[in-house]
LOVO-787637 format. One record per residue: residue number from 1; x, y, z of N, C-alpha, C in turn; residue in one letter. Coordinates in steps of 0.1 Angstrom, whole numbers. Each point is the difference from the previous one (the first is absolute). Example, Ala and Ser with C-alpha at 12.3 -4.5 7.8 and 13.67 -1.06 7.14 Angstrom:
BEGIN
donu,n_x,n_y,n_z,ca_x,ca_y,ca_z,c_x,c_y,c_z,marnu
1,132,-57,78,-9,12,0,9,12,0,A
2,-4,11,-7,9,11,0,-8,11,8,S
END
This chain:
BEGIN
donu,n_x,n_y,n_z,ca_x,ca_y,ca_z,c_x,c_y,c_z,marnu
1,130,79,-412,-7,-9,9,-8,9,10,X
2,-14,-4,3,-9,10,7,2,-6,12,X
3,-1,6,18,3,-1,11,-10,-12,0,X
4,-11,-5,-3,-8,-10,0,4,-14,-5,X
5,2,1,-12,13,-8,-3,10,-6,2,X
6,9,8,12,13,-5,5,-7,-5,12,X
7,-10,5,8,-4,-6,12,-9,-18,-4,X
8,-2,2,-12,-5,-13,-2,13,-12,0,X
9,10,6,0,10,-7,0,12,-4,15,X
10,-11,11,11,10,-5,11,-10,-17,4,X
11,8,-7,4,0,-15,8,-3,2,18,X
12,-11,2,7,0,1,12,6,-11,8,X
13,8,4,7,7,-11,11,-7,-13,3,X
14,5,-12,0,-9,-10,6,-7,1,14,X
15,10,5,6,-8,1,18,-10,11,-4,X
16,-5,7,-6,-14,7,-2,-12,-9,-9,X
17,3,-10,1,-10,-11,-3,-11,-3,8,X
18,-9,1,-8,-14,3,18,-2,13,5,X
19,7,6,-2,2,12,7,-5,14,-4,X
20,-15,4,0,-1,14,-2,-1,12,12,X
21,-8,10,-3,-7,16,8,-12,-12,7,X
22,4,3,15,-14,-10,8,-12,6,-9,X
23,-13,-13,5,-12,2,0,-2,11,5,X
24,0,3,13,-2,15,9,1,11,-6,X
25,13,-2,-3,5,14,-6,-11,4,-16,X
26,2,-13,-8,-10,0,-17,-15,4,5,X
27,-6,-3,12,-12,5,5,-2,14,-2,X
28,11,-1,12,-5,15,6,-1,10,-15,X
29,14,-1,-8,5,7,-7,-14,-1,-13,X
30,-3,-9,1,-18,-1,-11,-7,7,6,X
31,-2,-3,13,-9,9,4,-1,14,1,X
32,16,7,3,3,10,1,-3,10,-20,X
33,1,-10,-8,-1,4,-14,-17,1,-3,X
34,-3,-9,8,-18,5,-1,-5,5,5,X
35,4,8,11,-2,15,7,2,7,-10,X
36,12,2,-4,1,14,-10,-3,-2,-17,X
37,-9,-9,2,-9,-1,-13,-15,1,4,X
38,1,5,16,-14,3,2,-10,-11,6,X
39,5,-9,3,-5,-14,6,0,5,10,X
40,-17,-7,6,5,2,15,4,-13,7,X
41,8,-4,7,8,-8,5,1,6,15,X
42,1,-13,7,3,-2,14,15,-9,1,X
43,6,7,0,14,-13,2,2,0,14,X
44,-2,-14,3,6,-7,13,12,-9,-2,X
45,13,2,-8,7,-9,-4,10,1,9,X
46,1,17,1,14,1,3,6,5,16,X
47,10,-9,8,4,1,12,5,11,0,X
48,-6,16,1,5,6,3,-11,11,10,X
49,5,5,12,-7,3,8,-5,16,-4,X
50,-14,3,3,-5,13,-4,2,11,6,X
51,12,0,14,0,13,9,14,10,-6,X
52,-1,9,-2,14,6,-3,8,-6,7,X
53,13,3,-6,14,3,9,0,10,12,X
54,2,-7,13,-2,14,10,7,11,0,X
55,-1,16,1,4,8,-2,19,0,6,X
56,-5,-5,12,20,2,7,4,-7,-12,X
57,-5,-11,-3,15,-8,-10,1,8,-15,X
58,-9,9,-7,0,5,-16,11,13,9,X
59,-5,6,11,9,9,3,18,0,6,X
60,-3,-15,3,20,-1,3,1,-3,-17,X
61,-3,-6,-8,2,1,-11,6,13,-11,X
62,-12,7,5,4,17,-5,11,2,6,X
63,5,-2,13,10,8,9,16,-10,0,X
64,-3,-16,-10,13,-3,-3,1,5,-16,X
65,-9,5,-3,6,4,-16,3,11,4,X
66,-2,9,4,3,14,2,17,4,4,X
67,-4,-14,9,18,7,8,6,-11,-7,X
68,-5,-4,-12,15,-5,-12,0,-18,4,X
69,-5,-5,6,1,-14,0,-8,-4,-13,X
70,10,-1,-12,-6,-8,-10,10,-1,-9,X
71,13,-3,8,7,-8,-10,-3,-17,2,X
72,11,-4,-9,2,-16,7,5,-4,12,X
73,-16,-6,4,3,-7,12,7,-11,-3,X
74,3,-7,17,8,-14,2,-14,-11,-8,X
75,8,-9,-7,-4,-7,-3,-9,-11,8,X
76,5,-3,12,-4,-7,13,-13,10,7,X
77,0,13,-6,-9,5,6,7,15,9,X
78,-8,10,4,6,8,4,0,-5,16,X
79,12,8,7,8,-4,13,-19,-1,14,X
80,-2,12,-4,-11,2,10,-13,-5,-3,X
81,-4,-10,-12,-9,-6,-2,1,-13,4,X
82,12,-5,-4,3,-13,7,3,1,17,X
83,5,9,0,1,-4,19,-14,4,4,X
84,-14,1,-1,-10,7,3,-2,-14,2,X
85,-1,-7,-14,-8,-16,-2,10,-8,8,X
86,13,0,2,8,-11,5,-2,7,16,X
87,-7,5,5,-2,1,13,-14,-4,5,X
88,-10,1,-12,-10,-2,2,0,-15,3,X
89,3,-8,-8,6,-14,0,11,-7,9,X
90,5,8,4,7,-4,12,17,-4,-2,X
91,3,5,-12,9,-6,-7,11,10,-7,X
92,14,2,-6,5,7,-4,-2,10,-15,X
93,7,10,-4,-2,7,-12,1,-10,-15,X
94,12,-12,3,5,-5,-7,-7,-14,-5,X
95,-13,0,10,-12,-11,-5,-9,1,-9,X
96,0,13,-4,-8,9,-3,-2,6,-16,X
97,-5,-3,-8,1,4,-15,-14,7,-5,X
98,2,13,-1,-8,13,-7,-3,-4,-15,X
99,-10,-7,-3,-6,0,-15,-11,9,-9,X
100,0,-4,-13,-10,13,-3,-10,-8,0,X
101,-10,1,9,-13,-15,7,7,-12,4,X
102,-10,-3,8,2,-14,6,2,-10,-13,X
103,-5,1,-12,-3,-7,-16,13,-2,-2,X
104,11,12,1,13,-5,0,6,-2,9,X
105,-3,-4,12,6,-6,10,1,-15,-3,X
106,-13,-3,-2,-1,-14,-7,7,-7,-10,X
107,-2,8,-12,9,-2,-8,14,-3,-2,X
108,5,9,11,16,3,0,5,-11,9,X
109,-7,-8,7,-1,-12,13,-2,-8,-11,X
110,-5,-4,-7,2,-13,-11,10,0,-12,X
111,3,13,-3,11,2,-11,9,-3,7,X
112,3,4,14,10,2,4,6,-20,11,X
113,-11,-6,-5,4,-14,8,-9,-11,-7,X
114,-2,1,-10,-5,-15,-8,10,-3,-10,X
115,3,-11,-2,0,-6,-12,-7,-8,-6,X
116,4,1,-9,-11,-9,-11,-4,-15,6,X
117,-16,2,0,-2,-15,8,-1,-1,11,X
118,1,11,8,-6,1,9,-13,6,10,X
119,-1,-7,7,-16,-2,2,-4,12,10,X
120,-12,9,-1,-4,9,11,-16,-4,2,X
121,-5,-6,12,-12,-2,1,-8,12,8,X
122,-12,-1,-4,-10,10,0,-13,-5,0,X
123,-10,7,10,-11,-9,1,-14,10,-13,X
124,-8,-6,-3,-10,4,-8,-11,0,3,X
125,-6,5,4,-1,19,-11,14,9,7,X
126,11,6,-11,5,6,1,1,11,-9,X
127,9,14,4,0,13,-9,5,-6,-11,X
128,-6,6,-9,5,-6,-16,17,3,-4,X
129,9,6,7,8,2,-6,12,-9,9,X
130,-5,-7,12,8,-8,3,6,-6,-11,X
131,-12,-11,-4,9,-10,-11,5,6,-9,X
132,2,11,-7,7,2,-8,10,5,7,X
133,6,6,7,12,7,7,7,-16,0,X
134,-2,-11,6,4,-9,-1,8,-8,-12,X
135,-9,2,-9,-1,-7,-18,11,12,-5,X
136,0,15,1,10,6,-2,13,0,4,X
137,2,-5,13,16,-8,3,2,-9,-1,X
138,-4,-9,-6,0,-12,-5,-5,-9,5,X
139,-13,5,13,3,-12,10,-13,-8,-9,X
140,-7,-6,14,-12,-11,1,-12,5,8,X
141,-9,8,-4,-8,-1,13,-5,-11,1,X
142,-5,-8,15,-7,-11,5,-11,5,4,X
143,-14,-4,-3,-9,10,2,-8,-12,9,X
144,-6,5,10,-8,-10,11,-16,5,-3,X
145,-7,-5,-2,-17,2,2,-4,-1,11,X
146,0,15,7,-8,0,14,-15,9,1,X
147,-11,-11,-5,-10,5,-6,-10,3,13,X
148,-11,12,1,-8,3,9,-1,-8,12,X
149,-1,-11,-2,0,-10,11,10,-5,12,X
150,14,11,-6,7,-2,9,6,17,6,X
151,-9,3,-7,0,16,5,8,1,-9,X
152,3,-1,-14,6,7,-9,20,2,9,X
153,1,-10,6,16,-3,9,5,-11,-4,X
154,10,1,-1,10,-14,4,1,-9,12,X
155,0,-12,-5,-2,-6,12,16,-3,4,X
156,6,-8,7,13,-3,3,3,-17,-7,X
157,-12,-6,-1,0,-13,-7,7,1,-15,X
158,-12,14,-4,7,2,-12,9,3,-3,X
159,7,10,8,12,3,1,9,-7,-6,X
160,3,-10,10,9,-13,6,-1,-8,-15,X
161,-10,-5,-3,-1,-6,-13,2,6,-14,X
162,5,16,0,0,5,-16,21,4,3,X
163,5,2,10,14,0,4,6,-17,-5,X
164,12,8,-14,6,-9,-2,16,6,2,X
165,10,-11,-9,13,8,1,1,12,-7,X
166,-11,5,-8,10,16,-7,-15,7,-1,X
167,-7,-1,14,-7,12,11,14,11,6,X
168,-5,8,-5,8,11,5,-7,15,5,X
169,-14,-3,2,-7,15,6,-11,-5,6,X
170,-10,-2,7,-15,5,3,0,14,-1,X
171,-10,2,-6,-4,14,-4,-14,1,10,X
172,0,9,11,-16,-3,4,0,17,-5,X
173,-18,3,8,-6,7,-5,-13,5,13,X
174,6,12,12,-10,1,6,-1,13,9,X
175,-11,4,-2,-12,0,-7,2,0,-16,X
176,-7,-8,-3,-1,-6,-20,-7,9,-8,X
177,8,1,-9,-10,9,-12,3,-20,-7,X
178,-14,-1,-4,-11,5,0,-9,-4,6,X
179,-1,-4,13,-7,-10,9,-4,9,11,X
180,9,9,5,3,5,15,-3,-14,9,X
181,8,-8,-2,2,-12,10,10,5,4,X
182,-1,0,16,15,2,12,3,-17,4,X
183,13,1,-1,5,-8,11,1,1,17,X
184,-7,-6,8,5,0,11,12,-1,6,X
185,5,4,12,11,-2,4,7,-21,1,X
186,-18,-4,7,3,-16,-3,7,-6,-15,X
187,-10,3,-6,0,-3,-17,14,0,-3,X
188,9,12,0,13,3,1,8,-5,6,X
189,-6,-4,10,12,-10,7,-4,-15,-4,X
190,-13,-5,-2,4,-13,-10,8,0,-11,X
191,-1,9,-4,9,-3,-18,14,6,5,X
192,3,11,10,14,0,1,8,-16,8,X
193,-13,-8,4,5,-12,8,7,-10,-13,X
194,-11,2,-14,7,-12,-8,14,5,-5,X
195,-1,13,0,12,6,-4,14,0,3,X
196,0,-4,17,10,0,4,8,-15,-4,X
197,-10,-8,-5,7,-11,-8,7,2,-13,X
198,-1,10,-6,7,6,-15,7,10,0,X
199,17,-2,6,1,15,4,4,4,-16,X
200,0,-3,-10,2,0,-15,-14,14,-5,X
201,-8,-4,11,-11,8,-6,0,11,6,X
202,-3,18,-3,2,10,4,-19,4,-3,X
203,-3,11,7,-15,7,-1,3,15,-3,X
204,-13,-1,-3,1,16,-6,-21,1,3,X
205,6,14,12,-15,1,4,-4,13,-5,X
206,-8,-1,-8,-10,16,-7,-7,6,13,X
207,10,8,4,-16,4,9,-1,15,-4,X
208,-7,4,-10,-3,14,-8,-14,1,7,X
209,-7,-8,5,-10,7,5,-4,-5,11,X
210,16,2,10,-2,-2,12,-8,9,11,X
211,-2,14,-8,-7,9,12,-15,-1,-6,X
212,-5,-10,-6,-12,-2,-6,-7,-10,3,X
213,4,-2,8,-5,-17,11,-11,0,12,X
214,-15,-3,-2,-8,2,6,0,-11,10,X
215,9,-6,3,0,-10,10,16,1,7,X
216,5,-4,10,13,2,6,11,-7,-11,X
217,11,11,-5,11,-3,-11,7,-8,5,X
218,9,-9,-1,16,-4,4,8,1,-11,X
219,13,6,4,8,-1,-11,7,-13,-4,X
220,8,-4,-7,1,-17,-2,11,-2,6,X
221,13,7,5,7,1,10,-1,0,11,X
222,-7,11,7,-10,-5,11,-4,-9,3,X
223,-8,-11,-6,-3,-8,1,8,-12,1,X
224,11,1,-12,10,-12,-4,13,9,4,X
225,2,7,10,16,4,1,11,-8,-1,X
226,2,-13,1,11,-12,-5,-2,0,-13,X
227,-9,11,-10,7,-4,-13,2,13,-6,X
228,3,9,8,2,13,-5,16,3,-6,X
229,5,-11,-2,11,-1,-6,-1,-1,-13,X
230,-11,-7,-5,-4,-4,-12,-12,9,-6,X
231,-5,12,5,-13,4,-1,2,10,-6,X
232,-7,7,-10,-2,10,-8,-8,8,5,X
233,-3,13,8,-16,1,1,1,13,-10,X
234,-12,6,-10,-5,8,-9,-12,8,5,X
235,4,13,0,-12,5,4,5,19,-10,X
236,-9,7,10,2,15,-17,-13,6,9,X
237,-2,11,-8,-11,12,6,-8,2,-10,X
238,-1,-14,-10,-9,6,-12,-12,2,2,X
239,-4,-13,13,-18,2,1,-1,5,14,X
240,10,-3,9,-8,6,16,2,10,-2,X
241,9,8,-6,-6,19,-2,-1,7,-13,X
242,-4,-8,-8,-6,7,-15,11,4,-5,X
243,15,-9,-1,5,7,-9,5,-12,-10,X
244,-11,-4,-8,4,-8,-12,11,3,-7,X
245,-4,15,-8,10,7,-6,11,3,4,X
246,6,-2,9,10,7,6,14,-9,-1,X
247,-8,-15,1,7,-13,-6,17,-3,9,X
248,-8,1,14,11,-2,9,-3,-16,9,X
249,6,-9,-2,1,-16,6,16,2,8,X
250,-1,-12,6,9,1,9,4,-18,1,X
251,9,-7,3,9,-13,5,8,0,11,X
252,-7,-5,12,12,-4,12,-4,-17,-1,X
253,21,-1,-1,0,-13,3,13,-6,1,X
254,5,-6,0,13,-2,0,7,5,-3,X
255,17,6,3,10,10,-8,5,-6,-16,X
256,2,-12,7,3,-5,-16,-11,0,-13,X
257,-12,-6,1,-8,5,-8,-2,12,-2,X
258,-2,10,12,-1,13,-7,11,6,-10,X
259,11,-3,5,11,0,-7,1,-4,-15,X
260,-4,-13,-5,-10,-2,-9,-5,6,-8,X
261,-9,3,7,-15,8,-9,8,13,0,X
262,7,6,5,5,16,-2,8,-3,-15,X
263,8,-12,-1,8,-3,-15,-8,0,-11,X
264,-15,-4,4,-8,-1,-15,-5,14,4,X
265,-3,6,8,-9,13,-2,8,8,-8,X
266,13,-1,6,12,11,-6,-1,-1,-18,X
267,-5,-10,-3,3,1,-13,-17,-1,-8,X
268,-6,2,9,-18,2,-9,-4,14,1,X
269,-2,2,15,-4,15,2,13,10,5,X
270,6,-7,11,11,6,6,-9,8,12,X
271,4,10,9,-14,0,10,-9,10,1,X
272,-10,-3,5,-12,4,-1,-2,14,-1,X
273,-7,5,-7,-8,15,3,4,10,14,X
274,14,9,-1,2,4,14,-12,5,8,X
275,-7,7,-12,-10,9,8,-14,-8,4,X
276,3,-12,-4,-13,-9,2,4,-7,15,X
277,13,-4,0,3,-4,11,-1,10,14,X
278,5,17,-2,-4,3,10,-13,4,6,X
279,-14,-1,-12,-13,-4,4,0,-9,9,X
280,6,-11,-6,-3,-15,6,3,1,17,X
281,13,8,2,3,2,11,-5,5,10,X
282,-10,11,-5,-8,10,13,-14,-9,-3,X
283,-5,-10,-7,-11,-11,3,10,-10,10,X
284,9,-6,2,4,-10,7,1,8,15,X
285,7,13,-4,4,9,17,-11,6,1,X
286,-12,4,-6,-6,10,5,-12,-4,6,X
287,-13,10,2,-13,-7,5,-3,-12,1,X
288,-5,-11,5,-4,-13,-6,-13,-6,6,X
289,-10,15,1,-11,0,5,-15,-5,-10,X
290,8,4,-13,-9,4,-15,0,-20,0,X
291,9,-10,2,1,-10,-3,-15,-7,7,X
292,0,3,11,-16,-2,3,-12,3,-2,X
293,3,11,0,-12,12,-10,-3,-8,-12,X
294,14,-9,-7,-10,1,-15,2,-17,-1,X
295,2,-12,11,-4,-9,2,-13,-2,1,X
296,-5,6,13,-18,3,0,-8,4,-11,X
297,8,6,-9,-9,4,-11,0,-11,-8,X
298,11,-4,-4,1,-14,-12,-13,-11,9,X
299,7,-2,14,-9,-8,3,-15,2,2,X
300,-5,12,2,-16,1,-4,-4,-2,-22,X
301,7,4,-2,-3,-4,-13,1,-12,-5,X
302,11,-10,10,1,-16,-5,-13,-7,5,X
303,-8,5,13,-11,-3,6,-13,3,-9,X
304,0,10,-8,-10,6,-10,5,-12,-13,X
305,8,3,-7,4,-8,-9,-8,-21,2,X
306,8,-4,10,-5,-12,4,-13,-5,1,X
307,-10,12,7,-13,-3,3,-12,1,-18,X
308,9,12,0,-4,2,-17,-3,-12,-13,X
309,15,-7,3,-1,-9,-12,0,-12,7,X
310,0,-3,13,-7,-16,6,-21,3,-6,X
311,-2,17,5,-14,0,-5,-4,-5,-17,X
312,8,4,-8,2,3,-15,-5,-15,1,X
313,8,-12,1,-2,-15,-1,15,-3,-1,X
314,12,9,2,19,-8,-2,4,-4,12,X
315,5,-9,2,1,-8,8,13,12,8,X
316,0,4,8,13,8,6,2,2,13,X
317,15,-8,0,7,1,15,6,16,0,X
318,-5,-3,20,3,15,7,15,0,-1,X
319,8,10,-8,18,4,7,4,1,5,X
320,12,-6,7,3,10,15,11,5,-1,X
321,4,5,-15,10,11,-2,0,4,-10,X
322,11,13,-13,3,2,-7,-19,7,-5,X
323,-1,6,-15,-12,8,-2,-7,-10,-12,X
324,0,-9,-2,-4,-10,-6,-14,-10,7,X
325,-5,-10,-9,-14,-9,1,5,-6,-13,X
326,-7,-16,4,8,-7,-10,-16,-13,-1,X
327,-9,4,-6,-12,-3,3,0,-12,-13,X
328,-4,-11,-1,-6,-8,-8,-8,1,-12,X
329,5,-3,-14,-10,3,-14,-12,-3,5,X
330,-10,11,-8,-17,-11,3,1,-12,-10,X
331,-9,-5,4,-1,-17,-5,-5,1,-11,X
332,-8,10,-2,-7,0,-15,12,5,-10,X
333,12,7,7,6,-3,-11,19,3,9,X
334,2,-12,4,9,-5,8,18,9,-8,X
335,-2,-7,-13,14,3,-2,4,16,-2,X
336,9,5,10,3,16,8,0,9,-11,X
337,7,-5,-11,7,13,-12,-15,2,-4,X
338,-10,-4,-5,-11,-5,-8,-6,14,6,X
339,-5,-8,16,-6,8,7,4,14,3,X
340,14,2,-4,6,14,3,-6,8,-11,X
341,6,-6,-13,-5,7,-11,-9,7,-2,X
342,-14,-14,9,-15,5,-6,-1,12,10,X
343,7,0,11,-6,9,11,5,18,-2,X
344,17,-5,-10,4,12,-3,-10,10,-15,X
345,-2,-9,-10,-12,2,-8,-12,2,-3,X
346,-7,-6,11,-13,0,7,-3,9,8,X
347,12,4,9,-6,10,18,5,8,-3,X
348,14,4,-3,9,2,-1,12,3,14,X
349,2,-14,0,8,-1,12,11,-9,-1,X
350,12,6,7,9,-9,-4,6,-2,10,X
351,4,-14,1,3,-12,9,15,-8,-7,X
352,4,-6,8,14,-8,-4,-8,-12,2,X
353,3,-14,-11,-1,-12,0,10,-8,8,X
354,-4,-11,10,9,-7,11,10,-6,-12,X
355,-3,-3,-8,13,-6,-12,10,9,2,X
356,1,12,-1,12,9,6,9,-4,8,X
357,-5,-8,7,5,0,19,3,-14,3,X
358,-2,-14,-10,-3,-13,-4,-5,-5,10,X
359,-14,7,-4,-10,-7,6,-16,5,-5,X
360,1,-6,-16,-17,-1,-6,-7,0,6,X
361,-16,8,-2,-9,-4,11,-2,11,3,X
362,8,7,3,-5,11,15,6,15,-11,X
363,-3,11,12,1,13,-10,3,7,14,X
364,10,8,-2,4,12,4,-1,14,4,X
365,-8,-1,6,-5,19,0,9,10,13,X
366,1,8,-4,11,8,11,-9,8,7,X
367,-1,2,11,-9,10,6,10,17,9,X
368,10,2,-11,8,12,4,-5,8,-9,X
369,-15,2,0,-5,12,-4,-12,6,9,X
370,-6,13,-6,-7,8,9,-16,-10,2,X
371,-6,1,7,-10,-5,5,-10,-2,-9,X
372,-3,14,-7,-5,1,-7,0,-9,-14,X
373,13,0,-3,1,-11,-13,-2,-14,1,X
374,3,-1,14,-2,-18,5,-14,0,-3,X
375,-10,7,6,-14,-1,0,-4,-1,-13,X
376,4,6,-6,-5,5,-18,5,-17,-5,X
377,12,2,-1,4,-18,-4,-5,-8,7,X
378,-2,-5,10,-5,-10,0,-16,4,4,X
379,-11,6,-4,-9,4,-1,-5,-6,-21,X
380,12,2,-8,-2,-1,-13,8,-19,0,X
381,7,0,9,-2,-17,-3,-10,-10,2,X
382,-5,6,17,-17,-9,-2,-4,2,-10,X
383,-2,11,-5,-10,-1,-11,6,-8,-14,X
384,9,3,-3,6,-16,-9,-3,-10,2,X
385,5,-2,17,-3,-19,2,-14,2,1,X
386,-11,7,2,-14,-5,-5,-2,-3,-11,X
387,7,8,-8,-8,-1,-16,8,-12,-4,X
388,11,-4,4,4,-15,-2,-12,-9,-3,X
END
């Protein structure tokens, strides 16, 4: 029997039904394959920011491998990464769960508290892998359409009306990949208002690109401290200091759930990257001057980006966080994948279609690249949508 053979014979699980490698990722990864076939390509797909890793954090890195920190860490995270964040937060070591990214923070908070049939609501346009983190614990995502017109937010009406008996999460998202829509501090306190009617329902707030916020942040605690009993908050140093790779996320939130999520991590990864974590730690303790430095930068590029493709003819709202633009298909040829294709074929530029994020229509472009390339891409998309 040839290895091809027997694999034709495994049965994939039912909860992987629907479920593949995101759009994002099948993009970039095309695009990255038509680079090194000599294409020239512009990829704007992918959220990852273009500044190095700052030197202090590659260098505590060197200096926890050296002096031997690389066995197995605590599962929960090592002792002095969690008290770094559980002080930052205001809160103890034991609130606190060290994952390898925020991506498994998420995950391990739905493995670790759904059952089958139950509901996690989430407004749309969202990151593509919510709903599946969902659909892989068995649950339900409830998905809300919060289209341009309401600033791509949740309203509290909606809220109120998608909460049934086996709601068991709001998932928000702020600043939003892929929107950069912030919630205000108000905003947050309307929806923590409907909430305090469901204490059945718990939140889980992404804020991964909370230092990426061109307008004043709130945390959702802050905001809603009467439900910080019930609140997840997610955050990581993948984008505010360039360390994608490094694949360090973090969870403060309740002891019990963290408690929780440490039972499923223990048995997926067990814990994180020692020596990744003590990077993580001289970004959380060290300088935190560069976080300004390279806010101003994203945000003069989101200002270039915007004026660029409102000129082109795409209809596109200003961000007021995260490195994203979430600009409207042209009309000549509206539906998003279509237009991605032609533009990745045609210009050679490559864009995420809003169907990713369930929300048809619109397209995705990241602006966490060098200046230079933003100009080049969207310099080669006008000229598409002309020849449209």
């Amino acid at each position: 029997m040839t290895l091809t053979s027997s694999l034709q014979r495994i049965q994939p699980a039912k909860r992987l039904e629907g479920i593949e490698l995101s759009e994002i990722v099948r993009i970039s990864e095309h695009a990255a394959r038509l680079r090194a076939q000599g294409v020239d390509v512009v990829a704007l797909s992918t959220g990852e920011p273009d500044f190095p890793t700052p030197t202090h954090i590659v260098e505590a890195a060197h200096s926890a491998a050296v002096a031997g920190q690389t066995r197995y860490p605590a599962t929960a995270g090592t002792p002095a990464l969690r008290s770094a964040i559980a002080d930052e937060a205001g809160v103890g070591p034991e609130n606190v769960i060290i994952s390898t990214g925020a991506k498994q923070v998420l995950s391990g908070a739905m493995l670790a508290t759904l059952n089958p049939g139950d509901e996690v609501i989430m407004a749309a346009p969202f990151w593509t892998s919510y709903a599946d983190m969902v659909r892989l614990a068995g649950g339900v995502p409830v998905i809300l359409s919060c289209p341009s017109t309401q600033m791509f937010k949740m309203t509290p009406d909606q809220l109120e009306a998608a909460i049934t008996p086996r709601t068991r999460w709001l998932m928000l998202n702020s600043p939003s990949n892929p929107t950069g829509a912030v919630y205000s501090k108000a905003e947050l306190r309307a929806l923590g208002a409907v909430l305090r009617n469901y204490p059945q329902v718990w939140v889980i707030s992404d804020e991964i690109y909370q230092h990426l916020s061109f307008v004043p942040f709130t945390p959702f605690v802050q905001a809603v401290p009467e439900l910080a009993d019930r609140t997840l908050i997610v955050n990581g140093v993948s984008k505010a200091y360039s360390m994608t790779g490094w694949r360090i996320g973090w969870g403060v939130g309740p002891v019990a759930l963290i408690k929780a999520m440490v039972a499923v991590q223990g048995q997926i990864t067990s814990g994180a990257c020692s020596i990744a974590q003590a990077a993580a730690l001289a970004a959380v303790t060290g300088p935190q001057d560069l976080l300004a430095e390279r806010r101003h930068a994203m945000q003069a590029r989101r200002d270039l980006v915007v004026k660029s493709l409102n000129a082109a003819g795409l209809e596109c709202a200003m961000p007021d966080g995260a490195f994203y633009v979430f600009p409207k298909s042209p009309a000549k040829m509206s539906v998003d994948h279509e237009f991605c294709s032609y533009l990745l074929n045609e210009a050679g530029v490559a864009l995420v279609p809003g169907r990713a994020f369930g929300m048809p229509g619109h397209l995705r472009l990241s602006f966490a690249y060098a200046t230079e390339s933003l100009q080049e891409g969207v310099r080669r998309i006008a000229g598409a949508i002309a020849q449209l």
